[in-house]
Kinemage of the C-alpha trace (Angstrom):
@kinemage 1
@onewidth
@group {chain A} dominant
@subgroup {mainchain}
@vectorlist {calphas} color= white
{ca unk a 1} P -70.159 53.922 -7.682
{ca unk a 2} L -72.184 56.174 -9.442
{ca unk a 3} L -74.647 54.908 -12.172
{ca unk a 4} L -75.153 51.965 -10.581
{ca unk a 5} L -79.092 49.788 -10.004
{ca unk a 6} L -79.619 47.614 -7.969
{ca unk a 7} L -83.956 46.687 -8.325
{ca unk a 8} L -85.048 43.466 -8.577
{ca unk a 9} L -88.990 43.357 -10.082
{ca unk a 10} L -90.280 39.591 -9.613
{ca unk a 11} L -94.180 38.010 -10.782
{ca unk a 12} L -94.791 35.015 -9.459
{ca unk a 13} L -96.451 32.468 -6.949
{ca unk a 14} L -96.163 32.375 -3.238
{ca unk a 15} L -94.828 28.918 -2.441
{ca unk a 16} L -95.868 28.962 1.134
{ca unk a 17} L -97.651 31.149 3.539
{ca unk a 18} L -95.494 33.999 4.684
{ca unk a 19} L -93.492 33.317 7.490
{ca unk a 20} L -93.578 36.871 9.981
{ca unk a 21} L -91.135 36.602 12.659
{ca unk a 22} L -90.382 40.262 15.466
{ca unk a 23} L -87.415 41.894 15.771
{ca unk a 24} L -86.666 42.609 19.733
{ca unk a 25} L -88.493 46.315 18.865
{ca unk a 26} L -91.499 45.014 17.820
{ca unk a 27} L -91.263 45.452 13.798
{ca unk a 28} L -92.473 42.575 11.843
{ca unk a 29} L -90.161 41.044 9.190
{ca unk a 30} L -91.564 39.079 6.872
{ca unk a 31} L -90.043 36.237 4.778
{ca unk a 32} L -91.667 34.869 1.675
{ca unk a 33} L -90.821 32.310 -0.937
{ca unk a 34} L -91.785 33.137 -4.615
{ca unk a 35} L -91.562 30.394 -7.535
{ca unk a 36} L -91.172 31.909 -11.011
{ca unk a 37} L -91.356 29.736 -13.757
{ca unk a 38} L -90.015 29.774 -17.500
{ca unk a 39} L -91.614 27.606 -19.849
{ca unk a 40} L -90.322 26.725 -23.676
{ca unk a 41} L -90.356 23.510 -26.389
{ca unk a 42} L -87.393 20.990 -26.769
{ca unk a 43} L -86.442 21.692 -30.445
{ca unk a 44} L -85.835 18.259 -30.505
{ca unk a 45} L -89.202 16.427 -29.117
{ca unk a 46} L -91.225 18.996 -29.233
{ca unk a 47} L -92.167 17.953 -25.652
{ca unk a 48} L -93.072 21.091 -23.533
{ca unk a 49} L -90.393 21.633 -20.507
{ca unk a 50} L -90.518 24.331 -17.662
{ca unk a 51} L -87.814 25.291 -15.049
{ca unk a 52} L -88.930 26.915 -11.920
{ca unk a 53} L -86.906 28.696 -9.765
{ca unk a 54} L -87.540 30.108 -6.425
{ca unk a 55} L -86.752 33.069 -4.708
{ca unk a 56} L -86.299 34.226 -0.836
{ca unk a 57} L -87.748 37.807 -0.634
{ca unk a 58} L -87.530 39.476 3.311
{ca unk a 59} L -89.591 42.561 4.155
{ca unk a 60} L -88.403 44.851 6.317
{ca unk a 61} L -90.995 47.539 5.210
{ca unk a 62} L -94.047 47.555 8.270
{ca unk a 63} L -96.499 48.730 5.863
{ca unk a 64} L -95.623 46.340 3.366
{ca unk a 65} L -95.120 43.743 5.819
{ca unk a 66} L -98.329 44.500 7.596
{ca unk a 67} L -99.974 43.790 3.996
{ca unk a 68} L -98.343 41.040 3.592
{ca unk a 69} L -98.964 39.282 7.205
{ca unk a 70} L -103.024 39.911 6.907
{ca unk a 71} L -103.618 38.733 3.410
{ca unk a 72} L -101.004 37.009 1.487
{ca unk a 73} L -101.439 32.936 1.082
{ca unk a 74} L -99.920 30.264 -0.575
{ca unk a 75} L -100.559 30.121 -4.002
{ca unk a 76} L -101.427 33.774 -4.721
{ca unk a 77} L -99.973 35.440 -7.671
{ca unk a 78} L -97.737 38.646 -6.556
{ca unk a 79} L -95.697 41.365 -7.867
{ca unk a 80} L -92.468 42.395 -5.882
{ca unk a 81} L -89.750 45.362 -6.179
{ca unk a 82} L -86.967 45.308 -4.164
{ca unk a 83} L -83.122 45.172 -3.952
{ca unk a 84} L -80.599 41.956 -4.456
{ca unk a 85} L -78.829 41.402 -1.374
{ca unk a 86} L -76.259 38.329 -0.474
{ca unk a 87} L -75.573 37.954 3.285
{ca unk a 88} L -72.856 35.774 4.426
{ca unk a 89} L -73.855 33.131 7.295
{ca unk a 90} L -72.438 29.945 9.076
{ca unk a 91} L -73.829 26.947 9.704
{ca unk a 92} L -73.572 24.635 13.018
{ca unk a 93} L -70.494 23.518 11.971
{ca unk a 94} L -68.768 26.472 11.054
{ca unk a 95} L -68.834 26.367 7.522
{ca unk a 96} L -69.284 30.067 5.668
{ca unk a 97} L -73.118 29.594 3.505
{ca unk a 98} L -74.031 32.362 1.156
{ca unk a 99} L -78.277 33.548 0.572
{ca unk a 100} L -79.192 35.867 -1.521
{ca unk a 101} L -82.181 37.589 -1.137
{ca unk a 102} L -84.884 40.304 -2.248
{ca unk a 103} L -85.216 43.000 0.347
{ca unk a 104} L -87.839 44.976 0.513
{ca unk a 105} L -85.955 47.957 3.224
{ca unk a 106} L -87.844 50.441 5.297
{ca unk a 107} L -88.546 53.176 2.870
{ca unk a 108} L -88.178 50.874 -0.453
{ca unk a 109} L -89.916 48.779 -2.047
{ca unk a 110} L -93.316 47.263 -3.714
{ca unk a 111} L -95.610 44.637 -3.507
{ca unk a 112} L -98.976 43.818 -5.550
{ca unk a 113} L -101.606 41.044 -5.415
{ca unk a 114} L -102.300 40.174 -8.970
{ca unk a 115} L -105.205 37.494 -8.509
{ca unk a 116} L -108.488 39.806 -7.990
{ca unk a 117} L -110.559 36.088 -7.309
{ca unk a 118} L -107.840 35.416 -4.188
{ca unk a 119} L -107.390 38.865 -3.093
{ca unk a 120} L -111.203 39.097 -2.705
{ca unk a 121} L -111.352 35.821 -0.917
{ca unk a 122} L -109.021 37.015 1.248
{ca unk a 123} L -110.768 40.208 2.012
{ca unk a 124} L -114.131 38.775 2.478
{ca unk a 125} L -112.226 36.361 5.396
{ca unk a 126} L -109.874 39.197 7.036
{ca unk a 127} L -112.203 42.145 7.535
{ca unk a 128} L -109.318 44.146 5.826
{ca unk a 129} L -107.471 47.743 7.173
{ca unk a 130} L -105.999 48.352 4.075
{ca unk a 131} L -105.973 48.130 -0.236
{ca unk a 132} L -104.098 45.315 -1.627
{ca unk a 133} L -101.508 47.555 -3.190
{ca unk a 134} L -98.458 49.142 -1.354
{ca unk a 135} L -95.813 51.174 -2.825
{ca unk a 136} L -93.185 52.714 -0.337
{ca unk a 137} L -90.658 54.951 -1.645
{ca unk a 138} L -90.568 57.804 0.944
{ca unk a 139} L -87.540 59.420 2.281
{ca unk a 140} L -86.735 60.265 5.697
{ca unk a 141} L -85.110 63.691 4.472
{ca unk a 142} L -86.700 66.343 5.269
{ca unk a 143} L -88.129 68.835 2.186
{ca unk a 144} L -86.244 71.045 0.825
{ca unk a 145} L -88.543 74.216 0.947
């Protein structure tokens, strides 16, 4: 379909550390849960009221998920940009489940820390290999020239 989007952006916390599982070649996919959360006054009471939601976002990215292995914890404040993706599953008893996800693929996709106090914390505890910031939007094609 031409014209079409399909980019998720998300700010928010990370509800858990992130969970970093290998595929049978070796590459690290990472799964993280984000909580965003809205916030607004009952017209009525006046009484403040917030509604969190959370998110499941799975890096397939190794740079990204490299980052995200060695300094992401619970708590921190990120930035993610990736695609929407629903995957069909079953359960044990046969039943068809539905999860959708933010994907971060292998040559798409952002992440940012956003808490400078954590993501020094962090550093000064991991001996770091690399910036706190990865964008990954490279093509496999080769140039044109």
């Amino acid at each position: 379909m031409a014209g079409s989007l399909n980019r998720v952006f998300l700010i928010g916390n990370l509800g858990a550390d992130p969970e970093v599982r290998r595929l049978n070649n070796g590459s690290p996919v990472v799964n993280l849960r984000i909580a965003t959360a809205e916030t607004w006054r009952d017209k009525n009471t006046g009484e403040r009221k917030e509604n969190t939601q959370w998110h499941n976002v799975v890096i397939f990215n190794e740079m990204i998920a490299k980052v995200a292995e060695q300094f992401l914890r619970k708590g921190m404040k990120v930035f993610v940009e990736g695609s929407l993706q629903t995957r069909k599953w079953q359960d044990q008893q046969g039943n068809d489940k539905y999860t959708t996800e933010i994907v971060l693929q292998k040559y798409r996709g952002e992440l940012q820390m956003l808490d400078a106090r954590q993501i020094s914390d962090v550093v000064n505890n991991h001996q770091p290999e690399q910036s706190g910031y990865v964008h990954d939007d490279l093509d496999d094609d080769p140039l044109p020239f």
